[in-house]
N, CA and C atoms as a LAMMPS dump frame, in Angstrom:
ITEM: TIMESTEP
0
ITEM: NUMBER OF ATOMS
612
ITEM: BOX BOUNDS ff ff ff
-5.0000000000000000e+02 5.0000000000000000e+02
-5.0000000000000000e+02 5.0000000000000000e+02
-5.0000000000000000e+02 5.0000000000000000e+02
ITEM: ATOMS id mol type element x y z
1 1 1 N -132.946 141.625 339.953
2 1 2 C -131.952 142.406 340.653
3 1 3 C -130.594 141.721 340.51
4 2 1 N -129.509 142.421 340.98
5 2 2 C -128.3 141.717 340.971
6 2 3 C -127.533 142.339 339.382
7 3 1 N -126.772 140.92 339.407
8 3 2 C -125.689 140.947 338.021
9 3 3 C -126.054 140.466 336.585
10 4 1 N -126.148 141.187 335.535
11 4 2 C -126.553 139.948 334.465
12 4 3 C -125.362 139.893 333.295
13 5 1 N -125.186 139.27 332.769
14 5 2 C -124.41 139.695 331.239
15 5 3 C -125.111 139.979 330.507
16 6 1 N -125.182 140.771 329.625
17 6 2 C -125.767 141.106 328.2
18 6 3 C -124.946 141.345 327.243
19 7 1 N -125.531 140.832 325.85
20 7 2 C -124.914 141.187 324.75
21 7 3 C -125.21 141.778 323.905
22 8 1 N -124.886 142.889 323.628
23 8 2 C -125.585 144.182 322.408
24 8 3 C -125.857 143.369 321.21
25 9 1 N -126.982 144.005 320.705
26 9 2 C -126.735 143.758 318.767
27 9 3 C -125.562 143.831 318.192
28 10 1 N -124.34 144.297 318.825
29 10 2 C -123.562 144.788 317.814
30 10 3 C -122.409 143.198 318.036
31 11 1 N -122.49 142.64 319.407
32 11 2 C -122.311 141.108 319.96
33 11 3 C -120.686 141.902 320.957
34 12 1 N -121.166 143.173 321.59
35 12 2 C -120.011 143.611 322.358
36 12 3 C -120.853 142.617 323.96
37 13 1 N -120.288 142.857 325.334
38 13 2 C -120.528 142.083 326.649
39 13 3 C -120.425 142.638 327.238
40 14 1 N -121.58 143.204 328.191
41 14 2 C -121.514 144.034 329.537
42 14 3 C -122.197 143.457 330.52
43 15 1 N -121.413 143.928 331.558
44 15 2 C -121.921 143.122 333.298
45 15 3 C -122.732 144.302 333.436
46 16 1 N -123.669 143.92 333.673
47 16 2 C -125.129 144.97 333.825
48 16 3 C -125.812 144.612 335.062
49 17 1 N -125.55 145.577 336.264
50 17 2 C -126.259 145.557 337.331
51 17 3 C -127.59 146.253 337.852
52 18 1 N -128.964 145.261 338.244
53 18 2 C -129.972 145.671 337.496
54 18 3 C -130.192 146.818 338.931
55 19 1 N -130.623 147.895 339.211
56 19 2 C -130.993 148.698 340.657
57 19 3 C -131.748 148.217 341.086
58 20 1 N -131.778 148.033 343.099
59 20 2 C -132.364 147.217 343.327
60 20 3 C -133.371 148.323 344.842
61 21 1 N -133.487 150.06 344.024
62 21 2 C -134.574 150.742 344.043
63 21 3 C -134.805 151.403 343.516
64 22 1 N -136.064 152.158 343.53
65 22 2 C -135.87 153 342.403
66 22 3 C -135.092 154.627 342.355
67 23 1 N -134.603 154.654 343.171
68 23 2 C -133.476 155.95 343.296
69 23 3 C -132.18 155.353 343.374
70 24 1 N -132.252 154.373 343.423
71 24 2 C -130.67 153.661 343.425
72 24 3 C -129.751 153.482 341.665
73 25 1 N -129.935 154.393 340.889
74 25 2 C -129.27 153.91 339.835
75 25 3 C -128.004 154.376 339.42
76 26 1 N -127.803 155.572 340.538
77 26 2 C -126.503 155.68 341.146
78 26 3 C -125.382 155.401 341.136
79 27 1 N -125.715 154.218 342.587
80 27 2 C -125.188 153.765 342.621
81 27 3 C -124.944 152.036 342.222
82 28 1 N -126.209 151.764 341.338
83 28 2 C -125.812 150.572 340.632
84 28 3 C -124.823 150.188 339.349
85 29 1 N -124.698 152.062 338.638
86 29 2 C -123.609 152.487 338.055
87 29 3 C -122.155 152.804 338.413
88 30 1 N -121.657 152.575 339.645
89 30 2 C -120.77 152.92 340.297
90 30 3 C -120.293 151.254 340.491
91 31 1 N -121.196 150.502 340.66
92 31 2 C -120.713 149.25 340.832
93 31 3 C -120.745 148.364 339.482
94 32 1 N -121.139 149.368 338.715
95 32 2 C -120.611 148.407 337.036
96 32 3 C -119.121 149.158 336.494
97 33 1 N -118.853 150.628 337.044
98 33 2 C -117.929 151.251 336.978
99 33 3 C -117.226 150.451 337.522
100 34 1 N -116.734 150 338.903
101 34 2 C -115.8 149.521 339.004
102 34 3 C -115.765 147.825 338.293
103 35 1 N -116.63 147.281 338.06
104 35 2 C -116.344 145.817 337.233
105 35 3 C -116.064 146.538 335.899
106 36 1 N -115.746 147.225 335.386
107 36 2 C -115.874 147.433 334.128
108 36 3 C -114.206 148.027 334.359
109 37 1 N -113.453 148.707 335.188
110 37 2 C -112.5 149.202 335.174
111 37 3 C -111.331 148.777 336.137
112 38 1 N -111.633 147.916 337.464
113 38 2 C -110.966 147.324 338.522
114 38 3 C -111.372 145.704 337.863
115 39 1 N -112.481 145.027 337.267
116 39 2 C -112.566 144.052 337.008
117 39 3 C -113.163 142.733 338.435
118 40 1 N -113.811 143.875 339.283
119 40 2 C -114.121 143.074 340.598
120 40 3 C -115.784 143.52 340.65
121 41 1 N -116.493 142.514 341.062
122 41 2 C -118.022 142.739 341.369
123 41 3 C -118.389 142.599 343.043
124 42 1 N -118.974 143.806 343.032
125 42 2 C -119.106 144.625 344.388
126 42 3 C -120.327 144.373 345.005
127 43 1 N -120.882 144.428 345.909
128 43 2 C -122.29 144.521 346.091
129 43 3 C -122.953 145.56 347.003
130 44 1 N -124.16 146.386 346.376
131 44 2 C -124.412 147.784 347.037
132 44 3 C -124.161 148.114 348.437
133 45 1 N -124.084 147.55 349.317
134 45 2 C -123.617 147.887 350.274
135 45 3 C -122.426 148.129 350.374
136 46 1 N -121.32 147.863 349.703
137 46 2 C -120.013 148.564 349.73
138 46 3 C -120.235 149.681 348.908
139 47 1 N -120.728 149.688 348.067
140 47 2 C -120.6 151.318 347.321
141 47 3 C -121.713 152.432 348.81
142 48 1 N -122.846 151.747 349.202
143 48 2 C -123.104 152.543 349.802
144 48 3 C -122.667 153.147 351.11
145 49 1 N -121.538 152.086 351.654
146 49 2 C -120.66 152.712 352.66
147 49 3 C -119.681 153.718 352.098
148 50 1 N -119.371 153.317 350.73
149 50 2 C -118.181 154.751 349.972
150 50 3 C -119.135 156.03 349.872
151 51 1 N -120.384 156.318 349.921
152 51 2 C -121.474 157.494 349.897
153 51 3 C -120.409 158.443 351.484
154 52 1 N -120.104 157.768 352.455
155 52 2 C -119.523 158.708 353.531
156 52 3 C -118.15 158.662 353.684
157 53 1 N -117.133 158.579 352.148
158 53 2 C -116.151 158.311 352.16
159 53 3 C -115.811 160.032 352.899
160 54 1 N -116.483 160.816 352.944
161 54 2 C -115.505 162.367 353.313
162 54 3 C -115.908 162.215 355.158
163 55 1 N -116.466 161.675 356.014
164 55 2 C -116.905 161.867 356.737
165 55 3 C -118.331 162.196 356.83
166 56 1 N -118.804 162.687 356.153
167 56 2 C -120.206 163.249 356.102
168 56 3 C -121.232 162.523 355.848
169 57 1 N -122.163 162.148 356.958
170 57 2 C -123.37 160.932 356.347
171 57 3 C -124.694 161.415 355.412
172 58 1 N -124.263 162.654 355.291
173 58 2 C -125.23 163.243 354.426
174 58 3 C -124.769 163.647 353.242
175 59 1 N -123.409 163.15 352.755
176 59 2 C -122.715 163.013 351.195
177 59 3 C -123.905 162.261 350.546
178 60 1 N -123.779 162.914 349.322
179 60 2 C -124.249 162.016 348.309
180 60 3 C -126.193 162.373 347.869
181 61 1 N -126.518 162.801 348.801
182 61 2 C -128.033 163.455 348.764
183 61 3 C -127.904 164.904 349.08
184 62 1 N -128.807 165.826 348.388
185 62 2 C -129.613 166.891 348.315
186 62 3 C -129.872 167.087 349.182
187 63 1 N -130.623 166.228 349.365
188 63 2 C -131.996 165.891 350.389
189 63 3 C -131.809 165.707 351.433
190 64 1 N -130.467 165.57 351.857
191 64 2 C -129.831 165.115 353.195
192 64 3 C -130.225 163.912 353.735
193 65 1 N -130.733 163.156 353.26
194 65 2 C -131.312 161.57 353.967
195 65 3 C -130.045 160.89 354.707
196 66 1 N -129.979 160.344 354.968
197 66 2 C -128.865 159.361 355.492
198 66 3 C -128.088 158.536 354.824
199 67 1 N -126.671 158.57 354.607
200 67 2 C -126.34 157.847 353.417
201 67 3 C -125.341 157.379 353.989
202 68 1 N -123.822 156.518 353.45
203 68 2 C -123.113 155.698 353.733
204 68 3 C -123.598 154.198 354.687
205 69 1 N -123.226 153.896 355.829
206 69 2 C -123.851 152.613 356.3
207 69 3 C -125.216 152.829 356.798
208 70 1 N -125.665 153.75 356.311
209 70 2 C -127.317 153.341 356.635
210 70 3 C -128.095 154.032 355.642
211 71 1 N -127.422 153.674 354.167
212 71 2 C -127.997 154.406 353.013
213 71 3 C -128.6 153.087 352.562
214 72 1 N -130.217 152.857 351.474
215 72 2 C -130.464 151.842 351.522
216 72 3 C -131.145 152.431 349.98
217 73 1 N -130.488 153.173 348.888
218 73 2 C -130.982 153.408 348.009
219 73 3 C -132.092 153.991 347.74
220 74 1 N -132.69 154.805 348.425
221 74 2 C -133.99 155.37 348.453
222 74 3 C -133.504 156.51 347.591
223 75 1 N -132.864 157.133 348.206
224 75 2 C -132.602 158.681 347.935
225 75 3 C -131.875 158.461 346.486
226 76 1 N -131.716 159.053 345.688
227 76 2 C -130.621 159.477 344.321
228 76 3 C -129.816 160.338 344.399
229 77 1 N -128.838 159.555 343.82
230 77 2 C -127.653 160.213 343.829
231 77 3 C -127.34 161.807 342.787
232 78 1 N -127.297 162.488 343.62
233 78 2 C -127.381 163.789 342.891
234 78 3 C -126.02 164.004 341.84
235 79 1 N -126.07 165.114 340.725
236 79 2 C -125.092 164.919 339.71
237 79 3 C -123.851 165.506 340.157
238 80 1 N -124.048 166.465 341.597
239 80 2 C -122.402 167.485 341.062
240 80 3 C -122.087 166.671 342.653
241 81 1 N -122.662 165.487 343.094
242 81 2 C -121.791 164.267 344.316
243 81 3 C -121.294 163.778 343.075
244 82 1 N -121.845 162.755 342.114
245 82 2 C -120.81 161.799 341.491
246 82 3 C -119.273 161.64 341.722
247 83 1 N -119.244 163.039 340.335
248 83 2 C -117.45 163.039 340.045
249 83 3 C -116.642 162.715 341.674
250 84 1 N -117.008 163.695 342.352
251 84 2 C -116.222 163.372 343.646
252 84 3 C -116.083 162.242 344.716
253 85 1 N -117.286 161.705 344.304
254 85 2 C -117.389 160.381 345.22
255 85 3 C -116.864 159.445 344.679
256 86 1 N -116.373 159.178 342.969
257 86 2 C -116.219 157.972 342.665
258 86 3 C -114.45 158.613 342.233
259 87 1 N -114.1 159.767 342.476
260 87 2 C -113.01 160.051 342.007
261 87 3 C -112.16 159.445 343.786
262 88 1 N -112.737 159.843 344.576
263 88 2 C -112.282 159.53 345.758
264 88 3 C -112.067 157.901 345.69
265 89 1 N -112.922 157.318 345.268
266 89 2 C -113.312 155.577 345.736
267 89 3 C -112.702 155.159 344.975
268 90 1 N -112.134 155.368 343.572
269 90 2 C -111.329 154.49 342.75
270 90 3 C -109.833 155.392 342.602
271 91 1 N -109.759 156.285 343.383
272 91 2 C -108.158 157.053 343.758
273 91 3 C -107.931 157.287 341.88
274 92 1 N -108.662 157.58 341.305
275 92 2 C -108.237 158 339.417
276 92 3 C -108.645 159.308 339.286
277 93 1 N -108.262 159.771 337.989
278 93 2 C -109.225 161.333 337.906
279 93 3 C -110.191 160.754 337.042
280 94 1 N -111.355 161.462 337.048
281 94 2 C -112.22 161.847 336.494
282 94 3 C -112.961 162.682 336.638
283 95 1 N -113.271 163.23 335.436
284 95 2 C -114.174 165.081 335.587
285 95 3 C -115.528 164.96 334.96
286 96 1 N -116.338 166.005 335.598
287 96 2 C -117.888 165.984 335.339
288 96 3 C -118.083 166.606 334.413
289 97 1 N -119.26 167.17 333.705
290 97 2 C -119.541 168.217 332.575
291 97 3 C -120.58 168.07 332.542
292 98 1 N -121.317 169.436 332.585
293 98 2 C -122.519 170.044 331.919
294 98 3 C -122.635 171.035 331.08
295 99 1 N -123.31 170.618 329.652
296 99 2 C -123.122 171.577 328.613
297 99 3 C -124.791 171.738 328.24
298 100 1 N -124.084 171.858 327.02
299 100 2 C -125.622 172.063 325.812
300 100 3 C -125.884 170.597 325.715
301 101 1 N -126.904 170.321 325.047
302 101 2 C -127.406 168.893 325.135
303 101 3 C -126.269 168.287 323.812
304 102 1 N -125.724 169.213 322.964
305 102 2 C -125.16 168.781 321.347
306 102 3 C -123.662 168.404 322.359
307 103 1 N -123.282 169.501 323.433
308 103 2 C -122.059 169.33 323.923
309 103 3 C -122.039 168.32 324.714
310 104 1 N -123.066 167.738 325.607
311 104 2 C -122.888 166.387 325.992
312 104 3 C -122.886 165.371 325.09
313 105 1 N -123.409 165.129 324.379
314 105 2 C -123.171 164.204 322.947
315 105 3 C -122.226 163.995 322.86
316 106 1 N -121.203 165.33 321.736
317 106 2 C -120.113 165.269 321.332
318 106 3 C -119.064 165.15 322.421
319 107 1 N -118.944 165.072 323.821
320 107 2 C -117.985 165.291 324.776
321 107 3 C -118.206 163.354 324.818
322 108 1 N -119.43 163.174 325.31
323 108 2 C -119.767 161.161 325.331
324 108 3 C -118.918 160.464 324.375
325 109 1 N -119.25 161.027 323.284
326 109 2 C -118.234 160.234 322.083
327 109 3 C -117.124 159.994 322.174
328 110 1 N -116.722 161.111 322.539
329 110 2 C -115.51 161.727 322.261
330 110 3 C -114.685 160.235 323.006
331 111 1 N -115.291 160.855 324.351
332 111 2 C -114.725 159.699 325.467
333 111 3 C -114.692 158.1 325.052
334 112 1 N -115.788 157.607 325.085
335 112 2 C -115.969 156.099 324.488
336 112 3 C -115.249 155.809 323.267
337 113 1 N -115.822 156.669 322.472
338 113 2 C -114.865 155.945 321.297
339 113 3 C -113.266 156.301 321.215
340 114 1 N -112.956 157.073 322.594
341 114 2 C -111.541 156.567 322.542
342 114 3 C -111.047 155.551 323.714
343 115 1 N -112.139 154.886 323.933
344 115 2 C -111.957 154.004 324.574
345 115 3 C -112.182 153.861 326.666
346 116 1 N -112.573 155.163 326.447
347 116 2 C -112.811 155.488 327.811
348 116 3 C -114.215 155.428 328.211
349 117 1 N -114.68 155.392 329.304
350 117 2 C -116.373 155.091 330.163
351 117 3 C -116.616 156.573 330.601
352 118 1 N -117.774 156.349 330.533
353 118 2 C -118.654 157.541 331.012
354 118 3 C -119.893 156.565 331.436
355 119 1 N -120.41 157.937 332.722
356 119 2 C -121.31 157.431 333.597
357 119 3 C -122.324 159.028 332.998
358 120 1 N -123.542 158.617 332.436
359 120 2 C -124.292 159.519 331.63
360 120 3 C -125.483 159.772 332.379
361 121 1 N -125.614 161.27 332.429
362 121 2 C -127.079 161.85 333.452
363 121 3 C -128.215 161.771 332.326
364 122 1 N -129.187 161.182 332.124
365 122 2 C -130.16 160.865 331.547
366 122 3 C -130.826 161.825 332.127
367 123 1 N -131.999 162.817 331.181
368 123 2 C -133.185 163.743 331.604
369 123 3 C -133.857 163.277 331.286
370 124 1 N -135.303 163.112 332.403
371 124 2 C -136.445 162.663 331.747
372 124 3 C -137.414 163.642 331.369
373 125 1 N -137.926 163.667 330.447
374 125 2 C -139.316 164.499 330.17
375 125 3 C -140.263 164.279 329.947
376 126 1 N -141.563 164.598 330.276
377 126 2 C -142.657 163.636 329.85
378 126 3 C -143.128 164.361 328.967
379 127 1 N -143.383 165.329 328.032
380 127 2 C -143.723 165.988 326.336
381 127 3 C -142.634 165.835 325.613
382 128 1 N -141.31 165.363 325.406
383 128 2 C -140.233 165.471 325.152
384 128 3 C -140.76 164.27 324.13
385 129 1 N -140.72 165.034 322.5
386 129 2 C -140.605 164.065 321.46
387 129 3 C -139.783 164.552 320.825
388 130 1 N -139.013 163.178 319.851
389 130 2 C -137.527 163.139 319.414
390 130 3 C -137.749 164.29 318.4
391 131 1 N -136.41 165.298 318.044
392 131 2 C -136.628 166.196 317.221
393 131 3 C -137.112 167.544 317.746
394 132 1 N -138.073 167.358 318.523
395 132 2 C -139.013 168.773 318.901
396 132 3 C -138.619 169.222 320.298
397 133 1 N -137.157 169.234 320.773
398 133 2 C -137.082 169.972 322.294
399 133 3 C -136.8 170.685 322.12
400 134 1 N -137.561 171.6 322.862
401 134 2 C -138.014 173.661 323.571
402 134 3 C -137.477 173.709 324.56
403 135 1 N -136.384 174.08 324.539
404 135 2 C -136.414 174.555 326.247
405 135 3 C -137.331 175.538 326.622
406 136 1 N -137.803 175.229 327.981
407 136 2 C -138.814 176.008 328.529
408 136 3 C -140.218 175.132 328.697
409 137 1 N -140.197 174.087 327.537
410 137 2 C -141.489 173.83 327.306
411 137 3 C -141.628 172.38 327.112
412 138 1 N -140.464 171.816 327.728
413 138 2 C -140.543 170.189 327.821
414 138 3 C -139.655 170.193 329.182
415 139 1 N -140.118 170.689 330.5
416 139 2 C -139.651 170.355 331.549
417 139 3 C -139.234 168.729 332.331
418 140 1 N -137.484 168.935 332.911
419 140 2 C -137.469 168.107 333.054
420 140 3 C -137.97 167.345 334.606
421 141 1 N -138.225 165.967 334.631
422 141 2 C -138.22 165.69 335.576
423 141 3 C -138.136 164.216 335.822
424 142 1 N -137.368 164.419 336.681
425 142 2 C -136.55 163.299 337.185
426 142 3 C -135.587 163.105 336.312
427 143 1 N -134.703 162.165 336.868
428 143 2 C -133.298 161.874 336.229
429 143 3 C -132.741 160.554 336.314
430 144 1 N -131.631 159.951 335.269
431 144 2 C -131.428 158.832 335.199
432 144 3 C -129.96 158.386 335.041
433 145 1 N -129.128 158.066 336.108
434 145 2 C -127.816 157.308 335.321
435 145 3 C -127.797 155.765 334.889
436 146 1 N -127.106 156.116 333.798
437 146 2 C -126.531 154.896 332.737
438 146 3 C -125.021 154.917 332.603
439 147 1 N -124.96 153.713 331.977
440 147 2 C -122.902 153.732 331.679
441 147 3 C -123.138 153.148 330.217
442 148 1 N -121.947 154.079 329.917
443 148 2 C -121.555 154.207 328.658
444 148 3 C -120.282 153.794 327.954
445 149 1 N -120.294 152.616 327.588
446 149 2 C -118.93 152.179 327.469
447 149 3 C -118.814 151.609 326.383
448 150 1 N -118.838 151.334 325.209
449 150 2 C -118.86 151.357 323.793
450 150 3 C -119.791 151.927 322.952
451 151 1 N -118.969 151.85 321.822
452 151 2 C -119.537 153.185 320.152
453 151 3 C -119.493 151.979 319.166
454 152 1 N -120.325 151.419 318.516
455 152 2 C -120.251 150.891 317.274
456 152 3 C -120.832 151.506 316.244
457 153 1 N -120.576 151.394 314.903
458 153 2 C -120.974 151.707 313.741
459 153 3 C -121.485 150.66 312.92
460 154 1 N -122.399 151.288 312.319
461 154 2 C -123.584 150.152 310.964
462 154 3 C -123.87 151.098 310.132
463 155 1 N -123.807 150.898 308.607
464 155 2 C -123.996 151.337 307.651
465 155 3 C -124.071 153.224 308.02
466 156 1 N -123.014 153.383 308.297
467 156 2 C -122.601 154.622 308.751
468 156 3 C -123.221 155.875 309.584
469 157 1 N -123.523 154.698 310.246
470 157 2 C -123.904 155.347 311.666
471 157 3 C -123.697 154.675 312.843
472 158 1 N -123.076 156.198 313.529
473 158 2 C -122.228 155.568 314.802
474 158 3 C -123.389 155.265 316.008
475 159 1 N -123.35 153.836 317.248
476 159 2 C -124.209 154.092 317.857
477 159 3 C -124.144 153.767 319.603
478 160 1 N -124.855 154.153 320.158
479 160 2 C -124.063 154.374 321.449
480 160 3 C -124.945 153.35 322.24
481 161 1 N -123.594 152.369 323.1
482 161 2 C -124.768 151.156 323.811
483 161 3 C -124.094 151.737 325.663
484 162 1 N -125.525 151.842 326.015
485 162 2 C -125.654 152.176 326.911
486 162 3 C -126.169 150.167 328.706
487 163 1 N -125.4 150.645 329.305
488 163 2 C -125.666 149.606 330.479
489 163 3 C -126.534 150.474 331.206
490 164 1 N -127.796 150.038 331.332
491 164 2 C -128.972 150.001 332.154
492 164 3 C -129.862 149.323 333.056
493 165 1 N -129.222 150.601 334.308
494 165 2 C -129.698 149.587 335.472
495 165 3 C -131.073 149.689 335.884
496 166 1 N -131.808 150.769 335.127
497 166 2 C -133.409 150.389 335.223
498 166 3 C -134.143 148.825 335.294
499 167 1 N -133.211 148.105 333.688
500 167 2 C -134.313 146.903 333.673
501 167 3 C -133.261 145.521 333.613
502 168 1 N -131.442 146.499 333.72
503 168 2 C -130.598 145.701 333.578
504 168 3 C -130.448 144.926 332.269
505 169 1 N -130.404 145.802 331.379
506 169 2 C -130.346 145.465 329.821
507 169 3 C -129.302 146.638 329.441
508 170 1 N -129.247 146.111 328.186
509 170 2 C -128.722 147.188 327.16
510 170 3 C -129.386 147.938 326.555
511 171 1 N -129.026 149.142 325.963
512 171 2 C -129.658 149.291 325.006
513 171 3 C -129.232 150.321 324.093
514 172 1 N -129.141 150.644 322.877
515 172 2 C -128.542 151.039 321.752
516 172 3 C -129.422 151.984 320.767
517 173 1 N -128.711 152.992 321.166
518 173 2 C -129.59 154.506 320.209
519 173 3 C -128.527 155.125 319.136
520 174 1 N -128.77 155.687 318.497
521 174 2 C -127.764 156.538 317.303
522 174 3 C -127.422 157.885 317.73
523 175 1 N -125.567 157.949 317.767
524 175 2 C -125.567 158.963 318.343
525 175 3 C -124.712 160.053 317.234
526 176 1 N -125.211 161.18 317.38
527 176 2 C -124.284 161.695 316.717
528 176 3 C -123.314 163.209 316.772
529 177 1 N -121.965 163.551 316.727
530 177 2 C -121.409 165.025 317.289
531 177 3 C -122.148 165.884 317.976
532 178 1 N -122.893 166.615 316.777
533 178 2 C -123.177 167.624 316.596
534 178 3 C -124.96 167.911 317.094
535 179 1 N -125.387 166.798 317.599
536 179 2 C -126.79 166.543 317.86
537 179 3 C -127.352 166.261 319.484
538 180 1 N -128.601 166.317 319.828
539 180 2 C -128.566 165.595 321.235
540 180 3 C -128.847 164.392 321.298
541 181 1 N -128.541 163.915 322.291
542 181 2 C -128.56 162.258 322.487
543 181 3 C -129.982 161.71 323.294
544 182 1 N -130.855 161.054 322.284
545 182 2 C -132.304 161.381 322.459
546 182 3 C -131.901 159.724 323.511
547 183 1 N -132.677 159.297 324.43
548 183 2 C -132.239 158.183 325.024
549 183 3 C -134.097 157.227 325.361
550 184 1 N -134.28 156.75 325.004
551 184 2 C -136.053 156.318 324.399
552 184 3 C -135.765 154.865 325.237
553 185 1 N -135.644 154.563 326.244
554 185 2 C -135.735 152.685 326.299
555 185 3 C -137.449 152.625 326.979
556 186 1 N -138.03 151.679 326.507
557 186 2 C -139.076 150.965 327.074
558 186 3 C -138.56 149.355 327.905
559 187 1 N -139.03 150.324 329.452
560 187 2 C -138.873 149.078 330.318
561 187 3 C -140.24 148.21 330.871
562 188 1 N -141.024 147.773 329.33
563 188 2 C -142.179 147.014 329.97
564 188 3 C -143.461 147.766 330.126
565 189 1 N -143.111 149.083 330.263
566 189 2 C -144.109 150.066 330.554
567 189 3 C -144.499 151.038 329.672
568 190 1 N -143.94 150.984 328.447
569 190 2 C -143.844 152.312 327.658
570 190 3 C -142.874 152.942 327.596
571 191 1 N -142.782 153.728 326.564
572 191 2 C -141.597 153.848 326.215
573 191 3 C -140.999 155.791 326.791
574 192 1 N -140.186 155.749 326.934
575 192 2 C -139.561 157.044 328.244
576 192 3 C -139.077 157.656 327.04
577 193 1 N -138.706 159.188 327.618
578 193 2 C -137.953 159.757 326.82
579 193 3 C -137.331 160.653 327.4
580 194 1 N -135.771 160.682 326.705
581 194 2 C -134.826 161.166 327.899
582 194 3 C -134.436 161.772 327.387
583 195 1 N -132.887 162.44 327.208
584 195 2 C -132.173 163.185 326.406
585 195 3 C -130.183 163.448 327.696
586 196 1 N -129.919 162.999 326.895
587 196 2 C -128.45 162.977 327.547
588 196 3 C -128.352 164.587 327.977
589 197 1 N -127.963 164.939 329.523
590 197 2 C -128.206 166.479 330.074
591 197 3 C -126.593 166.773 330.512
592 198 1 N -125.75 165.556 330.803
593 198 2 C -124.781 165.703 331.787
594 198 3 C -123.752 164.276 332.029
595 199 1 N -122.239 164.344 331.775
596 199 2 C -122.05 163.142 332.386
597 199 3 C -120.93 163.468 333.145
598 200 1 N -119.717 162.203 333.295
599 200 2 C -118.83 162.135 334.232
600 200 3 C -117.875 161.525 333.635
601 201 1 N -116.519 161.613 332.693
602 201 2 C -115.891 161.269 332.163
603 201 3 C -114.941 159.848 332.912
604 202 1 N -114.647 159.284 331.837
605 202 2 C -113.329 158.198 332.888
606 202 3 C -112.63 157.86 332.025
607 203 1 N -111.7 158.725 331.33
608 203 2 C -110.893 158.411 329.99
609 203 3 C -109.794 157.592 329.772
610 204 1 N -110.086 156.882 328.88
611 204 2 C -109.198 155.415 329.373
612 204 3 C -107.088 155.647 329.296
């Protein structure tokens, strides 16, 4: 749990904060967001008092659980709270998007490799093999944020390293325009399979 450094294959450095439940990846992305953009390391209990930055202790969940000072990471942070909660907490703009799976791709890129972060909604599926998604017929379930903050290229292919607070690593898939962003990490357990559904821009 906590803070780690990591260093990609490609030898880029990210402060990678590992979640310290398993619905908390949230907001363990919110607190690499701000080290990654304010340059200060936070600890979940301040992000989870910003969950009732509007007044409302039931910001930030669906589910209505209890959140701000008596939020304790159980619950997950749902996708269309993000943009607004972290647009509020770091006083910047940033805008959300949900497209086609090719249009989240190409919108991710777009962002990072001009130098800007994105906070990326990971879908999980459990029939979901690379190449073969049906909609209809690889339902998703459950969901995952990651941060997305550099694009490198190798023998001409561009590739996208993702900060993950599942196992608090990195990890690095090939991404490309016009395609979906298949997202595969094995944390110890086998290997997941995701597919980029949705993110949250922060353009530098």
């Amino acid at each position: 749990m906590g803070w780690h450094l990591r260093v990609s294959r490609f030898g880029s450095m990210h402060h990678v904060f590992r979640q310290e439940n398993v619905n908390a990846c949230g907001t363990a992305c919110a607190l690499m967001l701000f080290q990654r953009l304010r340059g200060v390391k936070l600890n979940s209990q301040d992000v989870y008092r910003g969950y009732d930055a509007y007044g409302n202790q039931q910001f930030g969940t669906r589910a209505g659980a209890a959140v701000g000072a008596n939020y304790d990471g159980s619950a997950g942070t749902w996708y269309d709270d993000m943009a607004r909660y972290l647009r509020n907490s770091l006083g910047m703009p940033c805008t959300s998007y949900q497209g086609s799976h090719q249009e989240c791709a190409k919108s991710a890129l777009q962002t990072v490799g001009d130098g800007g972060v994105v906070l990326a909604s990971i879908g999980w599926h459990d029939t979901l093999v690379k190449g073969t998604f049906i909609a209809g017929r690889s339902m998703r379930n459950g969901g995952h944020w990651v941060l997305f903050d550099k694009v490198s290229s190798f023998a001409g292919t561009r590739y996208m390293v993702a900060s993950d607070p599942g196992d608090g690593h990195v990890h690095v898939f090939p991404i490309r325009e016009n395609s979906a962003f298949w997202y595969e990490p094995d944390y110890g357990d086998g290997m997941r399979g995701g597919i980029l559904d949705g993110l949250v821009h922060f353009p530098k």
